[in-house]
Chimera marker file (.cmm) of the C-alpha trace (Angstrom):
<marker_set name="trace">
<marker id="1" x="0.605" y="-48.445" z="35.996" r="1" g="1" b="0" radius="0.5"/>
<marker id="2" x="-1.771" y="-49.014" z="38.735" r="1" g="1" b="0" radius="0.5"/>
<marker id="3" x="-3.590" y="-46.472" z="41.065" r="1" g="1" b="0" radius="0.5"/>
<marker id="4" x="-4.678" y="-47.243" z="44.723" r="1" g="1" b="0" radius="0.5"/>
<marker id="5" x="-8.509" y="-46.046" z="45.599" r="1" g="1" b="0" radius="0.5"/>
<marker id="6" x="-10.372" y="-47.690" z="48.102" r="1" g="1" b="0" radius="0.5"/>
<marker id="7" x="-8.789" y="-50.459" z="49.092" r="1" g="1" b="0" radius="0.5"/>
<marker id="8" x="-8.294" y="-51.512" z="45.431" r="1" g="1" b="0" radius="0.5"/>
<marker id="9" x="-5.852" y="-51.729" z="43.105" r="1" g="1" b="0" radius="0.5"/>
<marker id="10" x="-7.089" y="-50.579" z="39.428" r="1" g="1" b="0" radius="0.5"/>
<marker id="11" x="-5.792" y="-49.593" z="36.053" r="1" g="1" b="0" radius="0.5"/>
<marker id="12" x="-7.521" y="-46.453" z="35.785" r="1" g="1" b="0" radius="0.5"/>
<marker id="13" x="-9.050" y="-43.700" z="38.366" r="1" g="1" b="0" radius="0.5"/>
<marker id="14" x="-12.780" y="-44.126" z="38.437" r="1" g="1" b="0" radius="0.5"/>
<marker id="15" x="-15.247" y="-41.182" z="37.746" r="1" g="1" b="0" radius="0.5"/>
<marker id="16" x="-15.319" y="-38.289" z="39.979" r="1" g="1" b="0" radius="0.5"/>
<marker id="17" x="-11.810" y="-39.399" z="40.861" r="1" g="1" b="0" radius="0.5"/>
<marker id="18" x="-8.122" y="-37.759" z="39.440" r="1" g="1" b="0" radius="0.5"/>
<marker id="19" x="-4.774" y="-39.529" z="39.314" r="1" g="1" b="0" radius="0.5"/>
<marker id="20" x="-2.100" y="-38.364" z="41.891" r="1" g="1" b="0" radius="0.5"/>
<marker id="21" x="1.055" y="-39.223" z="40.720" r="1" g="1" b="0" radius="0.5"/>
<marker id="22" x="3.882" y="-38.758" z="43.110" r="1" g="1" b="0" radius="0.5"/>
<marker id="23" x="7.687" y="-36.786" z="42.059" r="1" g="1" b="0" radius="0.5"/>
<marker id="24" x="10.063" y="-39.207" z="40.559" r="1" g="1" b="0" radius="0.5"/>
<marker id="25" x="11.916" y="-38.312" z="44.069" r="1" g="1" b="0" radius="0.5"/>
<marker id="26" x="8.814" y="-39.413" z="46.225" r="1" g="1" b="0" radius="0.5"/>
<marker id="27" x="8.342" y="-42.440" z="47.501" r="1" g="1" b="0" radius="0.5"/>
<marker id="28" x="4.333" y="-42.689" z="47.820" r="1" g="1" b="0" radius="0.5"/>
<marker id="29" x="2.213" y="-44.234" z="45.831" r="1" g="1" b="0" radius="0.5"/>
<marker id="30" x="0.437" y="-43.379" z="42.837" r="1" g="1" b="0" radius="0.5"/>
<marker id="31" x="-3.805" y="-43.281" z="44.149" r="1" g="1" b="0" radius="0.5"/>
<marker id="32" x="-7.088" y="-41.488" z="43.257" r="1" g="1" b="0" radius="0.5"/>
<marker id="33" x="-8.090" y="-38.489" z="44.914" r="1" g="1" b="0" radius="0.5"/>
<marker id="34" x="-11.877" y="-37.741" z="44.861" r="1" g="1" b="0" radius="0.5"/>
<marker id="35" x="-12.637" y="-34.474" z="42.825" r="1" g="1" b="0" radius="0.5"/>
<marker id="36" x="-14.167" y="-32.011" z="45.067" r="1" g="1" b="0" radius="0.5"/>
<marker id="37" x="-17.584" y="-31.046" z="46.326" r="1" g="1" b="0" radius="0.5"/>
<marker id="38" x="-20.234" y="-30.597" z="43.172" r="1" g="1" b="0" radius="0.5"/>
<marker id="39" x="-17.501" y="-31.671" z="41.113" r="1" g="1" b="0" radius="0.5"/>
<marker id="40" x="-18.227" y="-34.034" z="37.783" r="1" g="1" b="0" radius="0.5"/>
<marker id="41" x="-14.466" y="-34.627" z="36.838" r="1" g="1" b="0" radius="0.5"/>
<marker id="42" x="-11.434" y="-32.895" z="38.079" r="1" g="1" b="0" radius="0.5"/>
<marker id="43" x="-7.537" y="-32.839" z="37.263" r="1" g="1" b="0" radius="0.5"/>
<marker id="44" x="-4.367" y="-32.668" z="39.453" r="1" g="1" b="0" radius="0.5"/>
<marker id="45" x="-2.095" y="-30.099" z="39.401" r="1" g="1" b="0" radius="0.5"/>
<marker id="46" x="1.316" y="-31.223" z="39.546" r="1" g="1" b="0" radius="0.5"/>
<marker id="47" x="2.629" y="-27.592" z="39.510" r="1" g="1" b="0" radius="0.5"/>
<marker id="48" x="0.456" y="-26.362" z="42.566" r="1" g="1" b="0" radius="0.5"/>
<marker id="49" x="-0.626" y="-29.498" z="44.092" r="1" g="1" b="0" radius="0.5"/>
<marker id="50" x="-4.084" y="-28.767" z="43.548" r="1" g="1" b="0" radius="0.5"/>
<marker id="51" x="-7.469" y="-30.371" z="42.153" r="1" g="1" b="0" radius="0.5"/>
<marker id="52" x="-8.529" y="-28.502" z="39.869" r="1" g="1" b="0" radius="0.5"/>
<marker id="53" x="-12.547" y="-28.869" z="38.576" r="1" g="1" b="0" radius="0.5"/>
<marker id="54" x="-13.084" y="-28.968" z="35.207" r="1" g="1" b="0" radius="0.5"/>
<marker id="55" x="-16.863" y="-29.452" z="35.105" r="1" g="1" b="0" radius="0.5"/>
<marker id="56" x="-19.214" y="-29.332" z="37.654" r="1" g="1" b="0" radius="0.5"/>
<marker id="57" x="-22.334" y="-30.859" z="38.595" r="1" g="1" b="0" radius="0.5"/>
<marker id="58" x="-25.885" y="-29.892" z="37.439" r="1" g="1" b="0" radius="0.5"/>
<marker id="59" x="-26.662" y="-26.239" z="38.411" r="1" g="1" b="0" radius="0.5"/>
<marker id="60" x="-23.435" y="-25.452" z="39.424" r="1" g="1" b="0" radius="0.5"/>
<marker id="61" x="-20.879" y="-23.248" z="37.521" r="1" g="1" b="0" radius="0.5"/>
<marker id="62" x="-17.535" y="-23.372" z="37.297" r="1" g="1" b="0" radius="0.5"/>
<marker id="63" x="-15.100" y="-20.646" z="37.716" r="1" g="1" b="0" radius="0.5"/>
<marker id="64" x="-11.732" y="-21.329" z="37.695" r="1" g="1" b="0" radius="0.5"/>
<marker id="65" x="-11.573" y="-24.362" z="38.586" r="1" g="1" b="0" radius="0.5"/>
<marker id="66" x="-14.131" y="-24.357" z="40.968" r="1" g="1" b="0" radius="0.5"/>
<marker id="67" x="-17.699" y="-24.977" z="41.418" r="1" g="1" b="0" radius="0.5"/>
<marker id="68" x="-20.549" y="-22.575" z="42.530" r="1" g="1" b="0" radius="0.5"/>
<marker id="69" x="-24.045" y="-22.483" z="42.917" r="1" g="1" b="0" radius="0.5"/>
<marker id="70" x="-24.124" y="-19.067" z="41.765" r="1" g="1" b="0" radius="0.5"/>
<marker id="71" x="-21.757" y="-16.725" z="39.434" r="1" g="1" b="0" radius="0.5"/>
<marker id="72" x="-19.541" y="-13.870" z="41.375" r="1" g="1" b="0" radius="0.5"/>
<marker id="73" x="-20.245" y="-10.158" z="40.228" r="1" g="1" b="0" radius="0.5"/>
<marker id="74" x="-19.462" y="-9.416" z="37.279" r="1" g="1" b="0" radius="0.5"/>
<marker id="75" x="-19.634" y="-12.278" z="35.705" r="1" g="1" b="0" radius="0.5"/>
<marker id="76" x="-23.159" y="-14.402" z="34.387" r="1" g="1" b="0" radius="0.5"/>
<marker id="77" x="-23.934" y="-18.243" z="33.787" r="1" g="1" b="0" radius="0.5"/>
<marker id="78" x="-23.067" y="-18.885" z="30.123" r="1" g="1" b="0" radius="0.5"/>
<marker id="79" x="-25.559" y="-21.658" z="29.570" r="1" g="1" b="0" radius="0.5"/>
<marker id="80" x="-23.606" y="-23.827" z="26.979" r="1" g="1" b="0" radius="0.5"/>
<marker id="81" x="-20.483" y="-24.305" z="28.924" r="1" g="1" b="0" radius="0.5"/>
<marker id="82" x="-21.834" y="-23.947" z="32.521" r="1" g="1" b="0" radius="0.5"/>
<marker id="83" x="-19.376" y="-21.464" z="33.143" r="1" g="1" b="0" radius="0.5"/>
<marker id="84" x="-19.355" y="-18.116" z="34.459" r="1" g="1" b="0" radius="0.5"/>
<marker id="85" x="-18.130" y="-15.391" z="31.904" r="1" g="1" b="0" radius="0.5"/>
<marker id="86" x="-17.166" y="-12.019" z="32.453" r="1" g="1" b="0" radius="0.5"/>
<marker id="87" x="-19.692" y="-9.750" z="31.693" r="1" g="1" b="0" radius="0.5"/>
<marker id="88" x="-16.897" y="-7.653" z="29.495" r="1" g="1" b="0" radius="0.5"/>
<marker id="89" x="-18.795" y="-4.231" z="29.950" r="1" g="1" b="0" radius="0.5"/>
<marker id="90" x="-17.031" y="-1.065" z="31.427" r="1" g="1" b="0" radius="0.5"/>
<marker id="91" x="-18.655" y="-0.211" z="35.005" r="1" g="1" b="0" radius="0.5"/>
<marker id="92" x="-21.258" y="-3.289" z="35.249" r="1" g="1" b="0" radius="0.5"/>
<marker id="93" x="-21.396" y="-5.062" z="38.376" r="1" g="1" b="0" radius="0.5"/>
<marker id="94" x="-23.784" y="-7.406" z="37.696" r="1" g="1" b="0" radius="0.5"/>
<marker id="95" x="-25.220" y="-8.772" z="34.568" r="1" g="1" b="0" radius="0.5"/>
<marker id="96" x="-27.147" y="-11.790" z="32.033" r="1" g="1" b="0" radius="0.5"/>
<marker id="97" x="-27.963" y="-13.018" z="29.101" r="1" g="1" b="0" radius="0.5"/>
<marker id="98" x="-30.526" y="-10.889" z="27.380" r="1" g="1" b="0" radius="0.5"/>
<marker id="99" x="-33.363" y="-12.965" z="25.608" r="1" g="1" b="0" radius="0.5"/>
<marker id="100" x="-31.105" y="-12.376" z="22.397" r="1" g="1" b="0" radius="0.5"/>
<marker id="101" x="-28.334" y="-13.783" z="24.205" r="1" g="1" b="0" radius="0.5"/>
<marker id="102" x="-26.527" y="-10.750" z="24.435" r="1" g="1" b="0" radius="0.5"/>
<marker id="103" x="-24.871" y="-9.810" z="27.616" r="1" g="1" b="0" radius="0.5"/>
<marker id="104" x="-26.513" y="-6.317" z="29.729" r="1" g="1" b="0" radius="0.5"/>
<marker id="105" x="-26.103" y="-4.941" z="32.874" r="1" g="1" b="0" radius="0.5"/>
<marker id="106" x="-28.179" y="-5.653" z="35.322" r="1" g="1" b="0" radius="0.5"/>
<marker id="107" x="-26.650" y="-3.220" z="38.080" r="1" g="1" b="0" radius="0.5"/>
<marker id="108" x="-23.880" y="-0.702" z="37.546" r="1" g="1" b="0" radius="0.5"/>
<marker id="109" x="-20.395" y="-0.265" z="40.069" r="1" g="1" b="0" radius="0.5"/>
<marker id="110" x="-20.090" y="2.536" z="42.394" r="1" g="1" b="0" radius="0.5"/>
<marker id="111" x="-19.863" y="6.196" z="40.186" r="1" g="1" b="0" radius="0.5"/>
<marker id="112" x="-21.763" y="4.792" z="36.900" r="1" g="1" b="0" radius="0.5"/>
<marker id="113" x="-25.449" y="5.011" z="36.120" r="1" g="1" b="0" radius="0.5"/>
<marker id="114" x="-27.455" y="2.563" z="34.199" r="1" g="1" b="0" radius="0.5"/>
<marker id="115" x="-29.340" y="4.236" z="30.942" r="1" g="1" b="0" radius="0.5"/>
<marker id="116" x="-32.332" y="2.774" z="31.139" r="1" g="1" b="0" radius="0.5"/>
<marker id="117" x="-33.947" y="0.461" z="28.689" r="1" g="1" b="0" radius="0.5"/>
<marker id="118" x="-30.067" y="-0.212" z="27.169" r="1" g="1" b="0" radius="0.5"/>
<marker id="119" x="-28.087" y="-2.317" z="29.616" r="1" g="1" b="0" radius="0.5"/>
<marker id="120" x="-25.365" y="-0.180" z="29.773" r="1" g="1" b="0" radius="0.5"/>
<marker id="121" x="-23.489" y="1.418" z="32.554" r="1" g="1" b="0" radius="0.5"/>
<marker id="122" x="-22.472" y="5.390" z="31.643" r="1" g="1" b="0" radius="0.5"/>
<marker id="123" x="-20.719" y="7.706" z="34.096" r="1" g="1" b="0" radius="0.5"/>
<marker id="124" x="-22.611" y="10.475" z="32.471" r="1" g="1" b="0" radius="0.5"/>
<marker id="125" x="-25.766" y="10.822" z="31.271" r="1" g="1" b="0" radius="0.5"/>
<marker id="126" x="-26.177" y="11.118" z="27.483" r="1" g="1" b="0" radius="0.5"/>
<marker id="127" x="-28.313" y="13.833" z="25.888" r="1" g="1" b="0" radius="0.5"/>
<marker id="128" x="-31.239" y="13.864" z="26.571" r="1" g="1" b="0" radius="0.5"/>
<marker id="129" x="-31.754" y="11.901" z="29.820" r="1" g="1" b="0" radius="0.5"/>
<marker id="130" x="-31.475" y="12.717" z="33.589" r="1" g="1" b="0" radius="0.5"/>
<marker id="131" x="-30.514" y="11.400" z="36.921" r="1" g="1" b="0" radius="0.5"/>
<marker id="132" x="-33.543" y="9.614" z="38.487" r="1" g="1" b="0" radius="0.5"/>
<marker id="133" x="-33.945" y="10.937" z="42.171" r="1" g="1" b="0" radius="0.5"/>
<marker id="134" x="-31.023" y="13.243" z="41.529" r="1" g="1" b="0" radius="0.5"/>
<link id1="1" id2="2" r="1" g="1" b="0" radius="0.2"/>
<link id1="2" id2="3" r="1" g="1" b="0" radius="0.2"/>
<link id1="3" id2="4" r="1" g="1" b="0" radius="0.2"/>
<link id1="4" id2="5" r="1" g="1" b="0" radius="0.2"/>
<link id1="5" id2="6" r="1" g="1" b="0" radius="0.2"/>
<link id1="6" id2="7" r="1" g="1" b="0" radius="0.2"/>
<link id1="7" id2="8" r="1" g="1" b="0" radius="0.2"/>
<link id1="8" id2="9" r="1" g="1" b="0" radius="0.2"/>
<link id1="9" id2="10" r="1" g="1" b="0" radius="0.2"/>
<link id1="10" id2="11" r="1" g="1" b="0" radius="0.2"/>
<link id1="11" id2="12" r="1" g="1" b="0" radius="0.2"/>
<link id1="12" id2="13" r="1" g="1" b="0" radius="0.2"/>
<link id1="13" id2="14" r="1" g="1" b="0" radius="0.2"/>
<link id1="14" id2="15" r="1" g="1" b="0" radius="0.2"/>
<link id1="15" id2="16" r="1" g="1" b="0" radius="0.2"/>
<link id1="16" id2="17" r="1" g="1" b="0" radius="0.2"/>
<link id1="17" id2="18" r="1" g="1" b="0" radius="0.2"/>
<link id1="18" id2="19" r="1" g="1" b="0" radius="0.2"/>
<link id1="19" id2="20" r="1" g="1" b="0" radius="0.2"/>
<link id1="20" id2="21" r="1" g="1" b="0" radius="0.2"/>
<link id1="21" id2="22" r="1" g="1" b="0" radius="0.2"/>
<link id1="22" id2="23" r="1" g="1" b="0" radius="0.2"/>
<link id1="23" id2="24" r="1" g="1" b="0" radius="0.2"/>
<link id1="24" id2="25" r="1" g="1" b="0" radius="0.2"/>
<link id1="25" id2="26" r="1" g="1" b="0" radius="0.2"/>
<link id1="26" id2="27" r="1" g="1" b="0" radius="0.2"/>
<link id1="27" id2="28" r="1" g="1" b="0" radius="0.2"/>
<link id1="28" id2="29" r="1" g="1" b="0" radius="0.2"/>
<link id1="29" id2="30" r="1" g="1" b="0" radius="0.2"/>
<link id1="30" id2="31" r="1" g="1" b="0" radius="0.2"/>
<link id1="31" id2="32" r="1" g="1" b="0" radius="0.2"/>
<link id1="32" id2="33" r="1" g="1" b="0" radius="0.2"/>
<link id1="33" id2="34" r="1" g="1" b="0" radius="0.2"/>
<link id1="34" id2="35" r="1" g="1" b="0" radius="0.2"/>
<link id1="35" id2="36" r="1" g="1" b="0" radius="0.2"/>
<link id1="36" id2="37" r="1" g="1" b="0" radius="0.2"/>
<link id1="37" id2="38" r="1" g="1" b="0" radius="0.2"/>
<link id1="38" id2="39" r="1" g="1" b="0" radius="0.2"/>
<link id1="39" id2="40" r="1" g="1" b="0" radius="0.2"/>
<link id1="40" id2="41" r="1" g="1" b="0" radius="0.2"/>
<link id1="41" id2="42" r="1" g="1" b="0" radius="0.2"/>
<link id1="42" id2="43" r="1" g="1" b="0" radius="0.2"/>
<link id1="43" id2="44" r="1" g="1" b="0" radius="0.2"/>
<link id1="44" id2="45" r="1" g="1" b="0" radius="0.2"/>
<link id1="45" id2="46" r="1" g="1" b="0" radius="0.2"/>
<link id1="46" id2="47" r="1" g="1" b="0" radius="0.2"/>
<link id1="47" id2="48" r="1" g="1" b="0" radius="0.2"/>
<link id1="48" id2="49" r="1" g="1" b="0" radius="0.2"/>
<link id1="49" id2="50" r="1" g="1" b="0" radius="0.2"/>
<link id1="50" id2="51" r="1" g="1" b="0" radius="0.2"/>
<link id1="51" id2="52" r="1" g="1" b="0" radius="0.2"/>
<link id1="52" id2="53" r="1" g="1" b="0" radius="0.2"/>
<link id1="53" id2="54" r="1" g="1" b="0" radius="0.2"/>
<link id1="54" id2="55" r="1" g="1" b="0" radius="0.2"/>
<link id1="55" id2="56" r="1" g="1" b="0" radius="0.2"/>
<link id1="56" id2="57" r="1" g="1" b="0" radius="0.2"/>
<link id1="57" id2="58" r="1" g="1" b="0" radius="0.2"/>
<link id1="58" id2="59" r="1" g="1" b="0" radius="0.2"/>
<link id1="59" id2="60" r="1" g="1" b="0" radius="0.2"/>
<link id1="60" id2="61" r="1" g="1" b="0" radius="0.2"/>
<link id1="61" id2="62" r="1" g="1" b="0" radius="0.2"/>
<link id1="62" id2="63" r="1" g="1" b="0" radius="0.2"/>
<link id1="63" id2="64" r="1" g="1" b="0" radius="0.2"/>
<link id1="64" id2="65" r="1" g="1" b="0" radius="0.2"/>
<link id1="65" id2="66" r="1" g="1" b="0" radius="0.2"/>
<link id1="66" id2="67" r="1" g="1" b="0" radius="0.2"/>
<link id1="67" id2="68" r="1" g="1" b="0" radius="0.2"/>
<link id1="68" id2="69" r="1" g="1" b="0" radius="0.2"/>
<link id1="69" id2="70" r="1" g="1" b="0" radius="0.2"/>
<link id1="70" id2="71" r="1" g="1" b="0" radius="0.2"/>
<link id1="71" id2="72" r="1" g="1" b="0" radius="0.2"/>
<link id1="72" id2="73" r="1" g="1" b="0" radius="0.2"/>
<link id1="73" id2="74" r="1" g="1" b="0" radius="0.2"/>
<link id1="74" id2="75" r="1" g="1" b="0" radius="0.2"/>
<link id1="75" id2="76" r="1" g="1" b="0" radius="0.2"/>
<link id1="76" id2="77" r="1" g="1" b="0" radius="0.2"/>
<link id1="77" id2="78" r="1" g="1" b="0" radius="0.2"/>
<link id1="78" id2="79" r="1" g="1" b="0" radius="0.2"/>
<link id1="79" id2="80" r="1" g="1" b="0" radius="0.2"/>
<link id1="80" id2="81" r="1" g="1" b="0" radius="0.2"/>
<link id1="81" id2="82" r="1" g="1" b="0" radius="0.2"/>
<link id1="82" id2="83" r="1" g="1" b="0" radius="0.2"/>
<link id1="83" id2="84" r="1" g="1" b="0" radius="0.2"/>
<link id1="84" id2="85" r="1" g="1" b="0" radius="0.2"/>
<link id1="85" id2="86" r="1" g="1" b="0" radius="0.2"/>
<link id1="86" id2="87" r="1" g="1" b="0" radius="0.2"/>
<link id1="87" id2="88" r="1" g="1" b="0" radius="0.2"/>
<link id1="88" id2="89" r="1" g="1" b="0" radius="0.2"/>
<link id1="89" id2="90" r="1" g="1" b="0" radius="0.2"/>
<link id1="90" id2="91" r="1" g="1" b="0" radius="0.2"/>
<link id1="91" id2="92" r="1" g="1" b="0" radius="0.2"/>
<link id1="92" id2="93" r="1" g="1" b="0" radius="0.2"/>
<link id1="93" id2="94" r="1" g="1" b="0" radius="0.2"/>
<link id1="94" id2="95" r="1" g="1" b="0" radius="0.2"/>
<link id1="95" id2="96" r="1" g="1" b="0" radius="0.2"/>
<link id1="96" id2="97" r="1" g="1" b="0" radius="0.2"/>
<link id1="97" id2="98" r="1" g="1" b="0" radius="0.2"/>
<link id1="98" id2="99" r="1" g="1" b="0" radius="0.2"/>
<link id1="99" id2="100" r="1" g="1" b="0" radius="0.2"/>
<link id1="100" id2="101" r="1" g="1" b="0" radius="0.2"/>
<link id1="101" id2="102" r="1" g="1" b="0" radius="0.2"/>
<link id1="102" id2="103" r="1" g="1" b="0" radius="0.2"/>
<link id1="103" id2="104" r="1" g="1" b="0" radius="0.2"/>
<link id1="104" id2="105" r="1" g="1" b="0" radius="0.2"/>
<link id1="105" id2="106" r="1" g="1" b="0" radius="0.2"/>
<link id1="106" id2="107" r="1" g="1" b="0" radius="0.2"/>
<link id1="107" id2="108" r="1" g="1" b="0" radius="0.2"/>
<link id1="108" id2="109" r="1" g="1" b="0" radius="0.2"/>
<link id1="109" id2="110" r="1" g="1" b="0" radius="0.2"/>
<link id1="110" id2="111" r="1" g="1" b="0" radius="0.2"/>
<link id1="111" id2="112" r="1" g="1" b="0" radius="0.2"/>
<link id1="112" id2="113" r="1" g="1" b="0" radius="0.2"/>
<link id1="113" id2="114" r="1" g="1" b="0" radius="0.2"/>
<link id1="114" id2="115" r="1" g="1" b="0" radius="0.2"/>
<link id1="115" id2="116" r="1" g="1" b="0" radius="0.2"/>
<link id1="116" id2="117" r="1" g="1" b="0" radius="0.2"/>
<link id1="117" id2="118" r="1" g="1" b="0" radius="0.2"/>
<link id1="118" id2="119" r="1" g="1" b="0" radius="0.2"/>
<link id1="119" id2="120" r="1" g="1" b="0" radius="0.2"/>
<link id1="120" id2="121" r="1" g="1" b="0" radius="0.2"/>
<link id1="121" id2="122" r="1" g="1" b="0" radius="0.2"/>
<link id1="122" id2="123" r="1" g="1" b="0" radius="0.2"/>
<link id1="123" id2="124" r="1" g="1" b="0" radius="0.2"/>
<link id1="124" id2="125" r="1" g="1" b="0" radius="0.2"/>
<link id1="125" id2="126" r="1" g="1" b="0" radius="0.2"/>
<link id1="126" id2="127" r="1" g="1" b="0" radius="0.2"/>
<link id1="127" id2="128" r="1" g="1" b="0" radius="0.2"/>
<link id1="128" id2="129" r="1" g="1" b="0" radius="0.2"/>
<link id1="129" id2="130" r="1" g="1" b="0" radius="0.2"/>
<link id1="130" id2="131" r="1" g="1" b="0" radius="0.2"/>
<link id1="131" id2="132" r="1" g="1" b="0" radius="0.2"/>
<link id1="132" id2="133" r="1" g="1" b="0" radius="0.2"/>
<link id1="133" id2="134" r="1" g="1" b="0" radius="0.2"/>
</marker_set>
């Protein structure tokens, strides 16, 4: 099996490359497709006929299946896998990893407050706090 990139014939897709193999029914060639932009190494969907990322380049993050510079709201940049999580809180927009490595809000949705000091959005205050410019 043999995969056309370049010009070339080789045995194997290069880095930063994925495999497209055509349907049994098709008559095109089997070739490598570069991965996409910020992309390390990628796979083809058969299913969708999509490249999908799998890991991304230094500083980028990936979320599903795509690379970005920076993670979407509610999520934050886990920095083992290089992949932005979901911050898994009730009524946190944005959040991070704490210096314990525990994940807080850093800003709440629309019709929660943040209780200062905890990191967690309420849509009440608890005893013994207020509304700040209320």
């Amino acid at each position: 099996m043999y995969y056309s990139y370049n010009g070339l014939c080789l045995p194997s897709c290069p880095p930063g490359t994925t495999p497209i193999i055509p349907s049994m029914t098709s008559l095109g060639q089997r070739t490598c497709q570069p991965c996409p932009s910020n992309c390390l190494n990628c796979i083809y969907l058969t299913s969708s006929q999509t490249i999908f990322c799998t890991r991304c380049n230094t500083s980028w993050y990936l979320v599903r299946g795509v690379c970005h510079q920076t993670c979407p709201q509610t999520t934050y940049p886990s920095p083992t896998s290089f992949s932005c999580l979901p911050c898994g809180i009730i009524g946190c927009q944005t959040c991070r990893l704490n210096s314990t490595f525990l994940v807080e809000c850093t800003s709440c949705q629309g019709g929660y407050y943040m209780v200062v000091g905890t990191g967690i959005c309420v849509t009440g205050c608890p005893m013994g706090y207020s509304l700040i410019g209320a």
